[in-house]
C-alpha positions as CSV (number, residue, x, y, z in Angstrom):
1,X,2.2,12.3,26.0
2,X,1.8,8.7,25.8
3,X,-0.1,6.4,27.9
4,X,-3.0,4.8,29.5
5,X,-6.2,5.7,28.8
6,X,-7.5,8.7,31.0
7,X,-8.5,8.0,34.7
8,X,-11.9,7.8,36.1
9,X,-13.3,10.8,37.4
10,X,-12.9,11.3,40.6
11,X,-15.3,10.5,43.5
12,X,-16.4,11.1,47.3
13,X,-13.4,12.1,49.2
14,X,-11.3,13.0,46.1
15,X,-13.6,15.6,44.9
16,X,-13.4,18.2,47.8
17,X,-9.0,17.2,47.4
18,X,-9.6,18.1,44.0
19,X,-11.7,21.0,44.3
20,X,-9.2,22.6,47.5
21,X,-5.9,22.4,45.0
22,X,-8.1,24.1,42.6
23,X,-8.9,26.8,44.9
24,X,-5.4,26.9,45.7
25,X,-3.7,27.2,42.5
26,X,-5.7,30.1,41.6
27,X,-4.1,32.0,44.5
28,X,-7.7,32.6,46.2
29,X,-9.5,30.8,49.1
30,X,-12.6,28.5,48.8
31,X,-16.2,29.3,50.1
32,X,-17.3,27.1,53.0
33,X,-19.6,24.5,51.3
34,X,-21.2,22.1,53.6
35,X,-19.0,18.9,53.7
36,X,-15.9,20.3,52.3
37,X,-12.5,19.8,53.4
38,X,-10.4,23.0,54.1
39,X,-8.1,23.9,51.5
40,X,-5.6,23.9,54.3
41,X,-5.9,20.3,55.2
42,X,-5.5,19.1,51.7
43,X,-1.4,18.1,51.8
44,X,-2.0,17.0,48.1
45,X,1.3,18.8,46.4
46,X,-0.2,20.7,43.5
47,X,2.6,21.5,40.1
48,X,2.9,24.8,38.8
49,X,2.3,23.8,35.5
50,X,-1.1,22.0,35.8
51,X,-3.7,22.3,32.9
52,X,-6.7,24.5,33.5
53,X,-8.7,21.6,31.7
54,X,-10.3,19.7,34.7
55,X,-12.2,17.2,33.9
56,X,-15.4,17.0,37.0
57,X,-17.7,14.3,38.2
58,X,-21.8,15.5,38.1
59,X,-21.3,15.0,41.9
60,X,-18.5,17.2,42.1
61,X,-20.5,19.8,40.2
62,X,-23.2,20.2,42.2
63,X,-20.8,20.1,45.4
64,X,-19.5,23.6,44.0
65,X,-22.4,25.4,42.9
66,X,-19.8,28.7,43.1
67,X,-17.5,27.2,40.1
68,X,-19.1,27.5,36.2
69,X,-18.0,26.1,33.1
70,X,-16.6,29.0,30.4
71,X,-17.5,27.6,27.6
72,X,-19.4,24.7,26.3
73,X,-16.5,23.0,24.9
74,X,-15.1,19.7,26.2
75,X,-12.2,20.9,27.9
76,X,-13.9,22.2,31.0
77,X,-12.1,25.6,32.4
78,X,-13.3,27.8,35.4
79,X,-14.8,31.2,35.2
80,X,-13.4,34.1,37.7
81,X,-13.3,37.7,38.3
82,X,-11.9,39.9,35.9
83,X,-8.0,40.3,36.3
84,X,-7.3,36.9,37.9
85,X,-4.9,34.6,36.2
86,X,-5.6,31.1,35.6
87,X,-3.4,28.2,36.3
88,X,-2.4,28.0,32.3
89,X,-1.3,31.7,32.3
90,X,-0.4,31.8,35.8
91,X,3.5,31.9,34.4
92,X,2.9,33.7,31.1
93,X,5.8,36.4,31.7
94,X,8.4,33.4,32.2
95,X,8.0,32.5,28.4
96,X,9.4,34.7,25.3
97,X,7.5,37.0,23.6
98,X,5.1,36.2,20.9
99,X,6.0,36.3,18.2
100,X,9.9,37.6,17.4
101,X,10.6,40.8,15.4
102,X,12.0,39.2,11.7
103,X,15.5,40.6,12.1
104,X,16.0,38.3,15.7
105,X,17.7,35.3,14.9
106,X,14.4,32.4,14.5
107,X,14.3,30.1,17.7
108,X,15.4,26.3,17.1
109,X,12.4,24.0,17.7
110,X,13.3,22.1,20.8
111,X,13.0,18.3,20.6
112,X,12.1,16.3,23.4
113,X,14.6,13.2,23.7
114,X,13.0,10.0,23.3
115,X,13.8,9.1,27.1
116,X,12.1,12.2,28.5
117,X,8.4,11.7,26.6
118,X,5.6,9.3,28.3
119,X,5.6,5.7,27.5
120,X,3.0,4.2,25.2
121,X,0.5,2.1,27.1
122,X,1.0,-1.3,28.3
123,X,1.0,-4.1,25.5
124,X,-1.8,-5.7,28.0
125,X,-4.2,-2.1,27.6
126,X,-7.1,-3.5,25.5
127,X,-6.8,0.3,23.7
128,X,-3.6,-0.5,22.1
129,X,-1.3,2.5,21.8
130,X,-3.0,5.5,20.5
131,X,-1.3,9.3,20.9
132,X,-2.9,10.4,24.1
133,X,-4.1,14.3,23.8
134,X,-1.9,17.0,24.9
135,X,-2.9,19.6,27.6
136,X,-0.2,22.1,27.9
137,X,2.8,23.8,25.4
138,X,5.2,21.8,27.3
139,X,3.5,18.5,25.8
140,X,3.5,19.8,22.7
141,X,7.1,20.2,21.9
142,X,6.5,23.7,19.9
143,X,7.2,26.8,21.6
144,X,4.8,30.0,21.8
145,X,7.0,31.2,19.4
146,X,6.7,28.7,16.5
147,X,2.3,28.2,17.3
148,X,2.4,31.9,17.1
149,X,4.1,31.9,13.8
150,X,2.1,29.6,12.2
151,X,-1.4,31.7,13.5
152,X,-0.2,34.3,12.3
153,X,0.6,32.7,9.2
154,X,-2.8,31.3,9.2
155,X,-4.9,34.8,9.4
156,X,-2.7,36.0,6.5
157,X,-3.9,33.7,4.3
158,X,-7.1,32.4,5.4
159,X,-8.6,35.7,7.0
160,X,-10.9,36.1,10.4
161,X,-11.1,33.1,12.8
162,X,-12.5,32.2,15.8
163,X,-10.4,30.7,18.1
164,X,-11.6,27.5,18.0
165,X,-11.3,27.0,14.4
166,X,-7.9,27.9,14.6
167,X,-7.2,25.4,17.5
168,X,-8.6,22.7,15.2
169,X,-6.4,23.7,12.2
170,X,-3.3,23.8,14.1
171,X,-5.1,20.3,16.6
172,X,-4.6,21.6,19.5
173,X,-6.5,22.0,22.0
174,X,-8.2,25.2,22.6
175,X,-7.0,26.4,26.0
176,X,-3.4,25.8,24.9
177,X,-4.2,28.3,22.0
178,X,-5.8,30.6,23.4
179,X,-3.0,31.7,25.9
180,X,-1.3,32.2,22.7
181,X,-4.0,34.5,21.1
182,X,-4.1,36.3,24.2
183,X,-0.6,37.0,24.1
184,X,-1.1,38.1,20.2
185,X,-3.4,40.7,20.7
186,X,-1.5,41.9,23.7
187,X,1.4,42.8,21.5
188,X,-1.0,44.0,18.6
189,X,-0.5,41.5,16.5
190,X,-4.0,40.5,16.1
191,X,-7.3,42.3,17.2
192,X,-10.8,40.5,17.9
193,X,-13.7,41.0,15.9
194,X,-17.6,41.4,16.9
195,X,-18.5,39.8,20.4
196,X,-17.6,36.8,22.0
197,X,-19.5,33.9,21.8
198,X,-19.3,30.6,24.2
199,X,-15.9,32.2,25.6
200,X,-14.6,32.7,22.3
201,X,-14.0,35.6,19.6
202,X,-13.2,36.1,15.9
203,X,-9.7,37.2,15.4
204,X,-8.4,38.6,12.3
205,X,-4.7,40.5,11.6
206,X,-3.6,43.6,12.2
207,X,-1.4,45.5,10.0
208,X,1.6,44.6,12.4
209,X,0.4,41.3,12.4
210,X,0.5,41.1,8.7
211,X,4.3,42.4,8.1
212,X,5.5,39.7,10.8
213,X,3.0,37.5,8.6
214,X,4.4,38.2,5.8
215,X,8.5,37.8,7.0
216,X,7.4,34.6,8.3
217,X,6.1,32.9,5.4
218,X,9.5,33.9,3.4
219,X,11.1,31.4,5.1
220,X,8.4,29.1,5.1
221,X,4.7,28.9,4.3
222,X,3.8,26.0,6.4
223,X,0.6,26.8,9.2
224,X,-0.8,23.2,9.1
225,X,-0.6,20.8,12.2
226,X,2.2,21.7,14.9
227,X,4.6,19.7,13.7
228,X,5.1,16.4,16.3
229,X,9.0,16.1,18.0
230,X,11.5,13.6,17.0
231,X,11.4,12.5,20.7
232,X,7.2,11.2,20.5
233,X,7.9,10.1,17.1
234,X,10.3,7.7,18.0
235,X,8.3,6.5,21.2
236,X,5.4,5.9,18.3
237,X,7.4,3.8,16.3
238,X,8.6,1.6,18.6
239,X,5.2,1.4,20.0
240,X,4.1,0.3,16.6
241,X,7.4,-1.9,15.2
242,X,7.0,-3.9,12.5
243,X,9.1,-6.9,14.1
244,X,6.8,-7.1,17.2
245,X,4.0,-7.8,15.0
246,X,4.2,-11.6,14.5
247,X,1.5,-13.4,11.9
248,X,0.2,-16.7,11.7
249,X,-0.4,-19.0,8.9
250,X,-4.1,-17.7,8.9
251,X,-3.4,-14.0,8.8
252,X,-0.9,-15.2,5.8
253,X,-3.6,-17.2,3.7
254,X,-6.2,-14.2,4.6
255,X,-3.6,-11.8,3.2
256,X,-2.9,-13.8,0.1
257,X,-6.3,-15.2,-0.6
258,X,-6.6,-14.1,-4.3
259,X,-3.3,-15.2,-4.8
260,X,-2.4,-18.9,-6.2
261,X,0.8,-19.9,-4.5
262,X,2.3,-23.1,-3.9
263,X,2.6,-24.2,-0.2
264,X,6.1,-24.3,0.2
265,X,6.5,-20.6,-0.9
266,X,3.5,-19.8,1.7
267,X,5.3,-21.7,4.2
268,X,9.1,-19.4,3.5
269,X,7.0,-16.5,3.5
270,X,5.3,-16.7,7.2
271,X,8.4,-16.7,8.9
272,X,10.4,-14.0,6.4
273,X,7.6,-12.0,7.2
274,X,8.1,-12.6,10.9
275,X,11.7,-11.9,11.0
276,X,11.1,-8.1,10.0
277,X,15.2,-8.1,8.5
278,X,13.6,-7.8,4.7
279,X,14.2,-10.2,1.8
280,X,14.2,-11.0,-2.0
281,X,12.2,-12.2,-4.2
282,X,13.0,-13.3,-7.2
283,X,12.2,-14.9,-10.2
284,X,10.7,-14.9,-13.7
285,X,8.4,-11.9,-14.3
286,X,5.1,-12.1,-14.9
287,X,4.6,-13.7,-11.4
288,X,3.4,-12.0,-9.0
289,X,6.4,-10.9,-7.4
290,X,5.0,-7.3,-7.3
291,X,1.8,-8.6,-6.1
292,X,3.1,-10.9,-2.9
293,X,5.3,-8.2,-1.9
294,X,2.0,-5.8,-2.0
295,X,0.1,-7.9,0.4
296,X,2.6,-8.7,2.9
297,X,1.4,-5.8,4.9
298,X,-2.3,-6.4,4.7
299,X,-1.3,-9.8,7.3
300,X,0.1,-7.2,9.4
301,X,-4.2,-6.8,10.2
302,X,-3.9,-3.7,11.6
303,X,-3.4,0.1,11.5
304,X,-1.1,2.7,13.3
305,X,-0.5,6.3,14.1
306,X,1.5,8.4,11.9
307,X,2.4,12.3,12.2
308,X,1.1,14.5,9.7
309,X,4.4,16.5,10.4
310,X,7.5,16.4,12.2
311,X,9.2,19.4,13.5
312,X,13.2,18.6,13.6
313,X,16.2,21.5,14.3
314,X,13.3,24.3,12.8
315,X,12.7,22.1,9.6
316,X,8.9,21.1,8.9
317,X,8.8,17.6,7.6
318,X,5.9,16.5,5.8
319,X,5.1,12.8,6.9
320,X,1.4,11.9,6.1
321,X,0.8,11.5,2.3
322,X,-2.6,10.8,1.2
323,X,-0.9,9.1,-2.4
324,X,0.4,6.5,-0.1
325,X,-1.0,6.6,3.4
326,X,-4.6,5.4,3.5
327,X,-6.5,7.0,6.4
328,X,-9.0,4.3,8.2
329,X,-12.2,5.3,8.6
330,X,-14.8,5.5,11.7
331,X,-15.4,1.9,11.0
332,X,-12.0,1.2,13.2
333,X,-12.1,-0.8,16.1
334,X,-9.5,1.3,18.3
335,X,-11.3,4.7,16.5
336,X,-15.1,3.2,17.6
337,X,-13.4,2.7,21.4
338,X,-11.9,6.0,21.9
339,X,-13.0,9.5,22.3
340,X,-11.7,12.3,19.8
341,X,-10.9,14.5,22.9
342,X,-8.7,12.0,24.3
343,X,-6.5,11.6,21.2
344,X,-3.9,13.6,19.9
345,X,-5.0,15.0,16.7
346,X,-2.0,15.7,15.2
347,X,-1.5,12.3,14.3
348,X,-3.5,10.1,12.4
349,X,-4.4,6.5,12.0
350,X,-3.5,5.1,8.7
351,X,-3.4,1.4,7.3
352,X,0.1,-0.2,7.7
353,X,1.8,1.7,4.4
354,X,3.3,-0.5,1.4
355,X,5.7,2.0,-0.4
356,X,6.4,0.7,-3.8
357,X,9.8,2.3,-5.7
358,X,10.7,1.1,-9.5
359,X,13.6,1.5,-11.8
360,X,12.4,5.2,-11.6
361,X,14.3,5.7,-8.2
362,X,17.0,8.3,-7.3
363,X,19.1,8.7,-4.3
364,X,17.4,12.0,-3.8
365,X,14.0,10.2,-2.9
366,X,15.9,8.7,0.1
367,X,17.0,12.2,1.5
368,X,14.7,14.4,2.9
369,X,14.0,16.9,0.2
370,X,12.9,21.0,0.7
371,X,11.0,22.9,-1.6
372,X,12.7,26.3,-2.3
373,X,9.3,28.1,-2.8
374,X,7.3,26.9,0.3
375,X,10.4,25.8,2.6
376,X,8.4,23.2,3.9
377,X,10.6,19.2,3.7
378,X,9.2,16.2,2.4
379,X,10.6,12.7,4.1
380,X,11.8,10.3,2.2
381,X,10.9,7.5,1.1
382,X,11.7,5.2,3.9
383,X,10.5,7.5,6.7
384,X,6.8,7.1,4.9
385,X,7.3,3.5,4.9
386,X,8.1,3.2,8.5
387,X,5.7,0.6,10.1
388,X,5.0,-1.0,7.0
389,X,6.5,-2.4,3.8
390,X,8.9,-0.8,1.4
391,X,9.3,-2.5,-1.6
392,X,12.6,-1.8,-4.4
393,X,10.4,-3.4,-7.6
394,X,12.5,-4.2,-10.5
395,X,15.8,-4.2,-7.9
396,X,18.9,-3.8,-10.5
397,X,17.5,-1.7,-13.0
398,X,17.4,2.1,-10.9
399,X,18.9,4.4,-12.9
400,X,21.4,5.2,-9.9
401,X,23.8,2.1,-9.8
402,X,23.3,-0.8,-7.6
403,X,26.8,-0.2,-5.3
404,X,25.3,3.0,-4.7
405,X,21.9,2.4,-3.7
406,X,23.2,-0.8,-1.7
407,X,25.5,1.1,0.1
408,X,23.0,3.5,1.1
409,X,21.2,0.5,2.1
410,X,23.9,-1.4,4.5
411,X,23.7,0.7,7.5
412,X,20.1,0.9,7.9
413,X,19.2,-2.9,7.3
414,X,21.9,-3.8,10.0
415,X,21.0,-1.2,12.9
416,X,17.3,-0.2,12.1
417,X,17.7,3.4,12.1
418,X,18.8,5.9,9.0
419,X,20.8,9.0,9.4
420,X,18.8,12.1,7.4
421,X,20.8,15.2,6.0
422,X,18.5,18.1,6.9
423,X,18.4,21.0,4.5
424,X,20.7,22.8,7.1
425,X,23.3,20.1,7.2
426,X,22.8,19.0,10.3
427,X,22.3,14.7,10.4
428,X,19.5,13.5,12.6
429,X,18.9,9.6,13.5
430,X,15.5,8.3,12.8
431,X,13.7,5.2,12.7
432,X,14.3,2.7,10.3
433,X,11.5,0.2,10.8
434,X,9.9,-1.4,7.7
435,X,9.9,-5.1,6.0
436,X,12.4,-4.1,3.3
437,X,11.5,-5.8,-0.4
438,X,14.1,-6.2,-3.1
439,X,11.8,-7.6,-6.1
440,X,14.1,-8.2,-9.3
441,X,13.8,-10.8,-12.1
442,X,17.6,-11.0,-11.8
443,X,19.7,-13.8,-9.7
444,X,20.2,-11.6,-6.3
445,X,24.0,-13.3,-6.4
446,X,24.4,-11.5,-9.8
447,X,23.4,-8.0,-8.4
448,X,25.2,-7.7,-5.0
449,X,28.3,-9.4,-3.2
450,X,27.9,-11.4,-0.4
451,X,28.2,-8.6,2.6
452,X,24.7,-7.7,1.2
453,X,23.0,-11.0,0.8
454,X,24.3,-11.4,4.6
455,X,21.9,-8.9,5.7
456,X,19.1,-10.2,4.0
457,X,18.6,-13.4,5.8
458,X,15.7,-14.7,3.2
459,X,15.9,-15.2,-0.6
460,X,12.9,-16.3,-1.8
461,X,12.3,-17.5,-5.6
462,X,8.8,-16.8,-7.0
463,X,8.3,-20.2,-9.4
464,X,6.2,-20.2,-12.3
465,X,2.6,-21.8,-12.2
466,X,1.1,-25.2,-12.2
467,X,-1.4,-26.1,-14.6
468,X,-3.5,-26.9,-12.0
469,X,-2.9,-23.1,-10.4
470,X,-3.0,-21.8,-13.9
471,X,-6.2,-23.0,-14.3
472,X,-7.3,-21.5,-10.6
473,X,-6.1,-17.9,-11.4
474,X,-8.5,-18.2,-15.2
475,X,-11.6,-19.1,-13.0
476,X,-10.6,-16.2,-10.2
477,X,-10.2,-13.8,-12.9
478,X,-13.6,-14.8,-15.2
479,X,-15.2,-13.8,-12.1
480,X,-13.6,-10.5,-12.2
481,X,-14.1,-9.6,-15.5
482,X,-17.5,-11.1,-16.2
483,X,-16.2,-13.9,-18.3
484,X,-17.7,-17.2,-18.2
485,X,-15.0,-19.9,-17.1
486,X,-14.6,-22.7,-19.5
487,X,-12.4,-25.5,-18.5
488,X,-12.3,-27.1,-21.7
489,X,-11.1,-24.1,-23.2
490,X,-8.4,-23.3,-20.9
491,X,-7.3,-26.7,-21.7
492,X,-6.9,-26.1,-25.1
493,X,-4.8,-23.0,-24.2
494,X,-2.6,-25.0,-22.6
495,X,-2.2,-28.0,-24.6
496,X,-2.2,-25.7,-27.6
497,X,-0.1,-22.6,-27.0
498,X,2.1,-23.9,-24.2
499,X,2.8,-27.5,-24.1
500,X,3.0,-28.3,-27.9
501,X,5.2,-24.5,-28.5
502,X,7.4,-25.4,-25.1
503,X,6.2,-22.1,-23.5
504,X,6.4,-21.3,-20.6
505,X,3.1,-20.2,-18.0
506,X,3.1,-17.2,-16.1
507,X,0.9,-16.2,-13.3
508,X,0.0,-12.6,-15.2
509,X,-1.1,-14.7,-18.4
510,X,-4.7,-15.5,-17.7
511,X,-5.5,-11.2,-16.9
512,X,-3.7,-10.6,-19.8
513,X,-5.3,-12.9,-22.3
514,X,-8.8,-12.2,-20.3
515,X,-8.6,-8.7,-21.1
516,X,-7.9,-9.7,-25.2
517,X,-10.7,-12.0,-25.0
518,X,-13.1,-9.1,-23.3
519,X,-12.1,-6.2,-25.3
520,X,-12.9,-8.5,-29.0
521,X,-16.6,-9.0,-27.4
522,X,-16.9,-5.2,-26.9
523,X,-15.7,-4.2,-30.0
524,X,-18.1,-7.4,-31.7
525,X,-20.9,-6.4,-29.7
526,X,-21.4,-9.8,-28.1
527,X,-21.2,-11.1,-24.3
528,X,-17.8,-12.0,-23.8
529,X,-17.3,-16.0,-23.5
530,X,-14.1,-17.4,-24.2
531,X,-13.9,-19.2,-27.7
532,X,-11.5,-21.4,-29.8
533,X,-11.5,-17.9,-32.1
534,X,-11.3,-15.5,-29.0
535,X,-8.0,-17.7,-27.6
536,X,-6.4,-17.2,-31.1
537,X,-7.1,-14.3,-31.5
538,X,-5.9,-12.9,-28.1
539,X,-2.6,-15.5,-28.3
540,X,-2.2,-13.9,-32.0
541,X,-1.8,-10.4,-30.1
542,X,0.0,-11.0,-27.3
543,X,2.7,-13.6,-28.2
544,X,3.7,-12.0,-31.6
545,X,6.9,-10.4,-29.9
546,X,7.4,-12.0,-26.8
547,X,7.4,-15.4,-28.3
């Protein structure tokens, strides 16, 4: 499922090899072409289950002149008489029937164990690890059953389909689908409509098809993506972990280059970062403890492969989230190297995720949660955040209490994986791979006993500003808000309203009193510049309560 990127095509020799098992598979003998090796002295052993997707060399083309391609798709299969079976369906009556009748108890999905799916490609591969595409049922975890539920599922709701638009809802590949339509229409579930074009047809439900339909999506109502096993979700994730990625004091200034901190909290951060264990930050608020924790995943300075759904004991588990995953765009460099075809398109490539959770948090948004209308799950929190960052803002003021959510909490941060309770009570170990954030404004030794700090190896106090930083963030933000910087003023600000009332300077001051200062020019009808009467008047409005 995993691996190296595809092999070259074959040449010379290994094209009449390639050709002969070809010949061979389909149970039929090979016309004497001039050069070619008898299919009889080929010894190349060839598997029952090999793909009918060959991919062939020009040269090896025009050596066969007798074999033609069935449709203009990518994936490449080879035309025959009417009545003979291809390799893909050669063993069709070995698998279950598609789909079962609603009163049959509903098949479990079958995971694939970790242990059992391809490895991702060598750390050395100048592709990186990408989900290599899937060529047969057997790669795809699902069984006919479950991709026959979910087309069927499909044509209820959607209507008439050709084939190929189906195989791209559910991203598969065609071939792989259309064994399954095949099978469908065999047992009356579906019918074709109008002739077939390219080797393919428009299928739309038959009223059999719509009563299984309609049982189905009872139970649940999902017919997006097949769902992606536990098994090639773990391989991912290890492929991708957070602790293997290790920064450098560039990608840390690159990642915090709008931000004014002080070197030695620059210099605790790079290696926190590094460890991949978590850590807190703490401090006054007002500082940008939100805002460092926010950026720690842009030095990550890369983007990984996330499911759009996982398929665990029959549950469908919603993993990709546009709110907080952030799909990359063409602009990619692994996306510009590879070739859609030879990707797995039930994942997608997102930018490392920062999950933020405030004082709103409940225990249930770390659980994986159902919806009782649809039946389709939602992951939790953590599960979203895997690969990336998940910060705990405002740590210590969750409306669950803190014992609670820190015990939650112990297991995972020491082992690096979570248990999940599915909706049918079973538990199931995942990944638990994320820089974990505890933000609070309180003293972490005031919050949690000592067990807890333990497995947070780095506590990391976010200090107020320097004048000389204070006056850094009031030029960065001018520029953002179309404010002229004025040195002298800002000095009067400080001498003024800080110094001579003992206040003290936070780094969220100068946006705050920026915005004042912006919002009187608007309302005056004048260009905003910053003004002995703009300062008082925006100090006037924002100190009053907080002193």
């Amino acid at each position: 499922m995993f691996g190296t990127s595809p092999a070259p095509e074959p040449k010379g020799a290994d094209v009449n090899r390639l050709l002969n098992d070809l010949w061979s598979e389909l149970g039929m003998v090979r016309p004497a072409v001039a050069g070619a090796t008898p299919a009889s002295a080929t010894k190349t052993p060839v598997p029952t289950s090999a793909p009918t997707a060959i991919a062939r060399s020009t040269t090896a083309a025009a050596t066969a002149p007798v074999l033609r391609p069935a449709n203009t798709s990518s994936s490449v299969t080879c035309s025959q008489p009417t009545g003979t079976t291809t390799a893909s369906t050669k063993n069709v009556a070995a698998r279950p029937p598609v789909p079962r009748a609603p009163d049959v108890k509903p098949i479990e999905v079958s995971t694939v164990a970790p242990g059992a799916v391809e490895s991702m490609l060598p750390p050395t591969s100048p592709m990186g690890f990408f989900p290599k595409a899937v060529r047969t049922l057997k790669e795809v975890g699902s069984s006919e059953d479950e991709v026959g539920r979910s087309i069927l599922k499909l044509l209820a709701a959607r209507g008439a389909h050709p084939g190929r638009k189906i195989a791209a809802h559910l991203k598969l590949l065609f071939p792989i689908v259309e064994e399954i339509l095949r099978d469908l229409r065999k047992d009356q579930f579906v019918a074709m409509k109008g002739e077939g074009f390219a080797g393919d047809y428009t299928y739309v439900m038959t009223d059999k098809g719509l009563t299984y339909a309609k049982e189905f999506a009872r139970k649940c109502t999902y017919f997006g993506a097949t769902p992606v096993t536990l098994g090639q979700y773990c391989e991912a994730v290890k492929a991708q972990c957070v602790a293997e990625q290790k920064i450098k004091a560039a990608d840390l200034k690159r990642a915090f280059h709008d931000l004014q901190l002080e070197d030695a909290l620059m210099q605790t951060l790079g290696p926190a970062v590094n460890s991949g264990r978590g850590m807190f930050l703490f401090g006054q608020p007002g500082n940008g403890k939100t805002s460092v924790a926010e950026r720690v995943a842009r030095s990550f300075g890369e983007a990984i492969w996330i499911p759009r759904a996982l398929g665990i004991d029959g549950q469908i588990i919603r993993v990709f989230d546009p709110s907080i995953h952030e799909e990359v765009g063409k602009d990619d460099p692994q996306i510009k190297r590879l070739d859609p075809v030879d990707v797995d398109q039930r994942w997608v490539r997102v930018r490392r995720p920062t999950v933020v959770a405030g004082g709103e948090l409940t225990m249930d948004e770390l659980e994986v949660t159902q919806d009782k209308n649809s039946g389709i799950c939602e992951a939790p929190l953590q599960l979203k955040s895997n690969g990336g960052v998940l910060l705990i803002d405002d740590f210590g003021r969750q409306r669950m209490p803190v014992d609670e959510l820190l015990n939650r909490w112990i297991i995972p941060l020491e082992k690096r994986y979570d248990l999940l309770n599915l909706p049918s009570g079973k538990k199931v170990q995942v990944p638990f791979d994320q820089l974990v954030i505890f933000s609070t404004n309180l003293e972490p030794k005031d919050l949690v006993d000592d067990a807890f700090l333990r497995r947070i190896p780095y506590k990391i106090e976010v200090p107020d500003p320097t004048a000389r930083q204070f006056h850094h963030i009031f030029e960065i933000m001018c520029g953002k808000l179309g404010i002229p910087y004025n040195v002298e003023m800002v000095n009067y600000l400080i001498e003024t309203h800080y110094v001579a009332k003992n206040r003290a300077m936070r780094a969220c001051h100068p946006r705050d009193l920026l915005m004042q200062i912006k919002n009187l020019c608007i309302y005056e009808d004048r260009e905003p510049v910053m003004t002995k009467e703009a300062i008082e008047f925006a100090v006037r409005c924002y100190f009053s309560v907080l002193g």
